[in-house]
C-alpha positions as CSV (number, residue, x, y, z in Angstrom):
1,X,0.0,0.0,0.0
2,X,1.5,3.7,-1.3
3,X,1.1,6.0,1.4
4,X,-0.1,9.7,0.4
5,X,1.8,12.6,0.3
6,X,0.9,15.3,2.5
7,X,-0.2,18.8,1.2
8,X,-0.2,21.6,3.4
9,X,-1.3,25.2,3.3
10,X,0.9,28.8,3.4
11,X,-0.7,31.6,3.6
12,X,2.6,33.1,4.5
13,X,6.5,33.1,3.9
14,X,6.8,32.1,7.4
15,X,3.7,29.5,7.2
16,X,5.0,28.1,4.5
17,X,8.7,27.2,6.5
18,X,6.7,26.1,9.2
19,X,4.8,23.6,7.3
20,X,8.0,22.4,6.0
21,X,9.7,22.2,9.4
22,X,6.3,20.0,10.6
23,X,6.6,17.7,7.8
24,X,4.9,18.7,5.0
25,X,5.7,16.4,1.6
26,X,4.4,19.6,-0.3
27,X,3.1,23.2,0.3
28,X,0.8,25.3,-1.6
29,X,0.4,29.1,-2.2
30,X,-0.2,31.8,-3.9
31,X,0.4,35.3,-4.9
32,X,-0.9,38.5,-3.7
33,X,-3.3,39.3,-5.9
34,X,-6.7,37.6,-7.8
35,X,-4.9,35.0,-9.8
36,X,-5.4,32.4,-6.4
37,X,-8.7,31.9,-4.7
38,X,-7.6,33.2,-1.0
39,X,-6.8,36.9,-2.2
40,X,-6.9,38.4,1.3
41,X,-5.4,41.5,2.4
42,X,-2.1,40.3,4.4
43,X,-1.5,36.4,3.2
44,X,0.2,35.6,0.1
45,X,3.4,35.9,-1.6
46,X,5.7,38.4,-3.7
47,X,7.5,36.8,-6.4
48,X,10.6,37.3,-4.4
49,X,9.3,35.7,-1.6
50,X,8.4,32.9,-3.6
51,X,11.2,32.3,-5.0
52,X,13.1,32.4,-1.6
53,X,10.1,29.8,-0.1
54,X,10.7,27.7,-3.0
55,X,14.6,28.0,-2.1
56,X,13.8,27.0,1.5
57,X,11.6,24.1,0.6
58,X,13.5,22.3,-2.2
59,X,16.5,22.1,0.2
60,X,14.4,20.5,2.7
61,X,12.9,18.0,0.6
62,X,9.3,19.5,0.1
63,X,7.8,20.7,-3.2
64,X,5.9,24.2,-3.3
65,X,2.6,24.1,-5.4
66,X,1.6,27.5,-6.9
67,X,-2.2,28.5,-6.7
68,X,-3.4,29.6,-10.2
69,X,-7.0,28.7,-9.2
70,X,-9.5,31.5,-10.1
71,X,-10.9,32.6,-13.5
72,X,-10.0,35.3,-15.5
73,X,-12.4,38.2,-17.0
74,X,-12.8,37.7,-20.5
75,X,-10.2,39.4,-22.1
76,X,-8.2,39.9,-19.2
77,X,-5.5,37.0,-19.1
78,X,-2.5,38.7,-18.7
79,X,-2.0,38.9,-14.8
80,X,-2.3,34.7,-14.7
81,X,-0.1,34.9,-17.7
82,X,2.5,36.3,-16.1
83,X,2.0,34.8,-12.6
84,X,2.5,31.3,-14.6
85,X,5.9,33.0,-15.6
86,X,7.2,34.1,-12.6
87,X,6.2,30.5,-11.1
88,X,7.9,29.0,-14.1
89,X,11.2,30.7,-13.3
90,X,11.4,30.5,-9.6
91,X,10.9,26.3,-10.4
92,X,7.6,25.3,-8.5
93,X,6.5,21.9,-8.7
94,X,3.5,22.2,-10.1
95,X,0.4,24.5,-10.8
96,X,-3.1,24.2,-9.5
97,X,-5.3,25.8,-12.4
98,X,-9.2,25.6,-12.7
99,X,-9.9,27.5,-15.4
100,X,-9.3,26.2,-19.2
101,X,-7.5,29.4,-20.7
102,X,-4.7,29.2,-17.8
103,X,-4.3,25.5,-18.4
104,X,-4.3,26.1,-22.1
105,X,-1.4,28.5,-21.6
106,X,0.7,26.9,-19.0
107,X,0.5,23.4,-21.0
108,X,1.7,25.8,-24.3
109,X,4.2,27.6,-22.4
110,X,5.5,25.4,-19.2
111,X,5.2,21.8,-20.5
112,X,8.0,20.8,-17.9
113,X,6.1,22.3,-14.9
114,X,3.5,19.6,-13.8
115,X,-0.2,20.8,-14.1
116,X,-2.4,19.5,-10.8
117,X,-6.6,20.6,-11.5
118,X,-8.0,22.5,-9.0
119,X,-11.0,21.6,-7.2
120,X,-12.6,24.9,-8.1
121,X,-12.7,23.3,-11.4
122,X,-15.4,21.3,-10.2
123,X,-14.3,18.1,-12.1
124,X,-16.3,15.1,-10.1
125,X,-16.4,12.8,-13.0
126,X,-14.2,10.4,-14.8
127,X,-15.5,12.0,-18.1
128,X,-14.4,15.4,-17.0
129,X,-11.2,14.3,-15.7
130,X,-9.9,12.8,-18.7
131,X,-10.7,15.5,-20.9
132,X,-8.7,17.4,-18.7
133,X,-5.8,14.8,-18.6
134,X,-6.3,14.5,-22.5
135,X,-6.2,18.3,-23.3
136,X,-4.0,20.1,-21.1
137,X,-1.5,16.8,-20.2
138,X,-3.3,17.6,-15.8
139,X,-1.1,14.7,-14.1
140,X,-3.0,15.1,-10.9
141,X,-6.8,16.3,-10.2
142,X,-8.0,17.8,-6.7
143,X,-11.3,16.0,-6.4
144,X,-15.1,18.1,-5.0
145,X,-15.6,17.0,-1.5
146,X,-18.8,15.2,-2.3
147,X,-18.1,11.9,-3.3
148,X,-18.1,8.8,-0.9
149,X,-14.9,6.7,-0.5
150,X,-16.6,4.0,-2.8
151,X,-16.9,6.5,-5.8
152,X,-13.7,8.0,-5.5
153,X,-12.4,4.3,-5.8
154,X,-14.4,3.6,-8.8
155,X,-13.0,7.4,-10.3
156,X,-9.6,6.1,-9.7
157,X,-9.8,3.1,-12.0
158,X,-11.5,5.2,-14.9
159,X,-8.5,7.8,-15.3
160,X,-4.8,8.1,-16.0
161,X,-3.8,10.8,-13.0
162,X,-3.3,11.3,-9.6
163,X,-6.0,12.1,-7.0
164,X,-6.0,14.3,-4.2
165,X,-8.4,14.8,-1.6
166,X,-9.1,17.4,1.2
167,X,-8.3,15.8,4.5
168,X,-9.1,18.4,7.2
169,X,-10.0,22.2,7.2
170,X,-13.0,24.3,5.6
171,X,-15.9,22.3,4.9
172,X,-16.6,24.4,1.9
173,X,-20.3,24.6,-0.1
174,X,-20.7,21.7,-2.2
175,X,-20.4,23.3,-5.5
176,X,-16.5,24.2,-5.5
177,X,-15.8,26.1,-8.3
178,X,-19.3,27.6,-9.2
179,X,-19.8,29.8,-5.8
180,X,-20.8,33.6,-6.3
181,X,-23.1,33.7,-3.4
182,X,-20.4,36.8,-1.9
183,X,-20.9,38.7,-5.2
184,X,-24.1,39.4,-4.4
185,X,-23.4,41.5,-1.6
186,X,-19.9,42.6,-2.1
187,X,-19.5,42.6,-6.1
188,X,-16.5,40.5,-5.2
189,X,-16.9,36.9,-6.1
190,X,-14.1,33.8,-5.1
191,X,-14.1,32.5,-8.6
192,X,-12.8,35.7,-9.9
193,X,-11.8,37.7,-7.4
194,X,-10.2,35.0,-5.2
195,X,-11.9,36.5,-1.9
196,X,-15.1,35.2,-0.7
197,X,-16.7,37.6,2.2
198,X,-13.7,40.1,2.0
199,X,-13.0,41.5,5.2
200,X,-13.6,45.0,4.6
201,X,-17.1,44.3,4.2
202,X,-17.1,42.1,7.2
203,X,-18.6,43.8,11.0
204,X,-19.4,42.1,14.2
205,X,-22.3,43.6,16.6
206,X,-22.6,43.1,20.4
207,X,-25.6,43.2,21.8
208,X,-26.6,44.2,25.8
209,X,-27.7,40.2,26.2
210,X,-24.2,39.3,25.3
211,X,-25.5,38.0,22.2
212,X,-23.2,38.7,18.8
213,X,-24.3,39.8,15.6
214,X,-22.1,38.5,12.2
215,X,-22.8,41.5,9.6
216,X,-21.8,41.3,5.7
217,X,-21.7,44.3,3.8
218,X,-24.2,45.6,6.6
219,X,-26.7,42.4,6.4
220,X,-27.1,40.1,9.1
221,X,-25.1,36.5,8.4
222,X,-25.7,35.1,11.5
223,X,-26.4,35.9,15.6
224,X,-24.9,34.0,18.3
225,X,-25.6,33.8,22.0
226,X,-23.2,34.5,25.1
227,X,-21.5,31.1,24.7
228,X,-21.6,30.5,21.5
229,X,-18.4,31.1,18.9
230,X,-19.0,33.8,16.7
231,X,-18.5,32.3,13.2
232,X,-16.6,34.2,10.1
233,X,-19.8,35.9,8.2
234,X,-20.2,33.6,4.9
235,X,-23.8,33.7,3.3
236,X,-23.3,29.7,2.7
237,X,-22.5,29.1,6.2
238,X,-25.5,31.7,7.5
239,X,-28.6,31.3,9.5
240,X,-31.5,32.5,8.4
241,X,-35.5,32.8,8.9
242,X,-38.0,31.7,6.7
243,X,-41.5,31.1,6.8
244,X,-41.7,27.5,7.8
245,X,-38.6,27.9,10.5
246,X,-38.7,31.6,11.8
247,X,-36.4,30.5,14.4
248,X,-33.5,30.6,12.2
249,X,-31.8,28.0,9.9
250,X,-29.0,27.0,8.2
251,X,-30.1,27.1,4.5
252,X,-26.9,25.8,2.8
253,X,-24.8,24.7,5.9
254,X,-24.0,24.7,9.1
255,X,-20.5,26.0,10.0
256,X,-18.1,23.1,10.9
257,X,-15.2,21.8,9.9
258,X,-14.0,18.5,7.7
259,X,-12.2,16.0,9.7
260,X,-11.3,12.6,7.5
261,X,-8.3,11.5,10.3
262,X,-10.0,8.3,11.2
263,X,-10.8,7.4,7.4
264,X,-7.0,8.0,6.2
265,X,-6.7,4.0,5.8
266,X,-9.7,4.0,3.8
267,X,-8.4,6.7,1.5
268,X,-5.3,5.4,1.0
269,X,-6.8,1.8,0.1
270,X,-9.3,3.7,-2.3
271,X,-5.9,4.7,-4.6
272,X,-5.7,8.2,-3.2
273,X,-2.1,9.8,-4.0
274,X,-2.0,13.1,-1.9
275,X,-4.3,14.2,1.5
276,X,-4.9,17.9,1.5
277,X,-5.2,20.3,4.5
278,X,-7.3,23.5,4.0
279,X,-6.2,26.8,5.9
280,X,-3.8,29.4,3.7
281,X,-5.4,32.0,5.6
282,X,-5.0,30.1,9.2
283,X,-2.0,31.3,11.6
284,X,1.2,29.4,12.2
285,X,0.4,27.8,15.0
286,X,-2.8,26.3,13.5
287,X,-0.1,25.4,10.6
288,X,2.3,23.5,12.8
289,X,-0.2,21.9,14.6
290,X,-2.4,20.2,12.2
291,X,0.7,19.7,10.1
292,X,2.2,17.9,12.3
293,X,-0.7,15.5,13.6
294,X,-1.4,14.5,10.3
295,X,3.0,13.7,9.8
296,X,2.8,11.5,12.6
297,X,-0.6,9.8,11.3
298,X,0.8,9.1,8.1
299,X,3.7,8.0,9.5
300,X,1.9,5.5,11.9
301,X,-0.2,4.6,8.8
302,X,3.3,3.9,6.7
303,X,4.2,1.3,9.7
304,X,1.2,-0.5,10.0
305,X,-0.1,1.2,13.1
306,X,-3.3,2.8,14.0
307,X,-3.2,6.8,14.1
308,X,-4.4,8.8,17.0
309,X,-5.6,12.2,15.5
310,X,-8.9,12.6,18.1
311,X,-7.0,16.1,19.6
312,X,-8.0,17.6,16.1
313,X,-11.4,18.5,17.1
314,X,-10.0,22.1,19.0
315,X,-9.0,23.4,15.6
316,X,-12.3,22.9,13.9
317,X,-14.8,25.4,13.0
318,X,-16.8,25.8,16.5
319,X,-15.2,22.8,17.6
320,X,-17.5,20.8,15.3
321,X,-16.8,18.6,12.6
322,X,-17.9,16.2,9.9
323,X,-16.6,13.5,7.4
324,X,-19.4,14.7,5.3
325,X,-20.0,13.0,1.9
326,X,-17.0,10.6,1.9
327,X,-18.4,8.6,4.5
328,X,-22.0,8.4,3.1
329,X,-24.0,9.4,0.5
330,X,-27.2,10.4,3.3
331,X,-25.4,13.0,4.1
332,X,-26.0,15.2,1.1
């Protein structure tokens, strides 16, 4: 049995050598601007930094993985273009791409710099994934987190590249790659713009009960009592009042966080080649925690042992988490 690499998340220079120094097989990021779906004010890279992070990582053994995961405005290629460039000449590893055009051009350009598909490309199907594979030469595809262990097995023997699967981090709405719920309210969307709920648009309300008030763009996301964790305001992750539940709901889903430690075996088994950890825009401690735990899990996996990853539950979203669609197909 192959055991998976590990993929980790930088948001930072100095995340980025501390997922290294945990034991990271690979890190991914991206630069500071709208070519990479986590365009937040304060995370990302310069193209100096990156090429220094790539410096720090290949002489440690780990591969950097540039983000090139958003979509371009019609007409308006040039800034992937040239992020594709600088990546090129600062030797990443590989690029994450979603949309067609960027994938198009990096196959043209870089044919010696591996293409992996992002999940923001939405490809759940072996159809999709081979055209992919077929046009662009995609050696590895990051699948949707909605499919059950069972389908991703079945995926696996119907095409000819590597699959990677989120692990542990953001849950994320379960249409990855076709999102533009934040557009609606902040005319900035994460497909296009790489930010979903930007924080400039983002306000939280206390209340004389104690009670806390989530506000996007000035509308209410979400209210929490005294003891509850306050939540970042995403519409997806909102709670809302309708009709037939005026107490407030969770229309698209409730905030909490994907866990798959205890199905890692499972994965593995299933002919998964790389386990993904969400969280670019998480701190460095969050970083070399999580990092970390999952190391030594694969490690314990790699010697035939059980892996003890039951601590993880702190670092989810309001301590709250889910194995979602991989484990079954109900849960949708």
């Amino acid at each position: 049995m192959s055991v998976a690499e590990l993929i980790c998340p930088a948001g930072t220079p100095s995340a980025l050598r501390t997922a290294v120094d945990a034991g990271a097989d690979a890190v991914y990021c991206g630069f500071q601007n709208a070519t990479n779906a986590r365009n937040f004010p304060g995370l990302n890279f310069t193209p100096q930094e990156l090429e220094e992070a790539v410096a720090y990582a290949h002489g440690r053994g780990a591969k950097v993985l540039l983000a090139l995961n958003t979509y371009p405005p019609a007409g308006r290629t040039a800034l992937w273009r040239e992020a594709a460039g600088i990546g090129a000449r600062v030797g990443v590893d590989a690029f994450i791409v979603a949309d067609m055009g960027v994938a198009d051009h990096i196959a043209r350009a870089h044919p010696g710099i591996r293409l992996h598909l992002s999940v923001q490309a939405a490809a759940s199907s072996p159809e999709a994934i081979r055209y992919y594979c077929a046009h662009f030469g995609v050696k590895r595809v990051v699948l949707p987190r909605i499919l059950t262990i069972a389908e991703i097995r079945q995926i696996r023997k119907e095409i000819p590249c590597e699959i990677e699967t989120f692990i542990f981090g953001n849950h994320g709405l379960m249409v990855e790659g076709r999102c533009s719920l934040t557009n609606y309210l902040t005319g900035q969307s994460t497909n296009m713009d790489g930010v979903c709920s930007p924080a400039s648009h983002v306000e939280y309300v206390r209340h004389e009960d104690g009670a806390m008030t989530s506000q996007l763009a000035g509308f209410a996301i979400d209210r929490f009592g005294p003891d509850e964790k306050a939540g970042y305001p995403t519409i997806c992750k909102g709670r809302y009042n309708a009709p037939h539940r005026p107490e407030g709901y969770y229309a698209f889903e409730e905030p909490i966080s994907l866990n798959l430690a205890p199905m890692l075996h499972q994965l593995i088994e299933a002919g998964v080649h790389a386990f993904k950890i969400e969280g670019r825009q998480r701190s460095k401690s969050y970083v070399r925690t999580v990092v970390s735990a999952f190391r030594k899990a694969v490690d314990e996996i790699r010697a035939g042992r059980r892996a003890d990853l039951d601590g993880l539950v702190a670092l989810t979203e309001g301590r709250k988490q889910t194995q979602g669609a991989f484990a079954t197909k109900k849960w949708r």
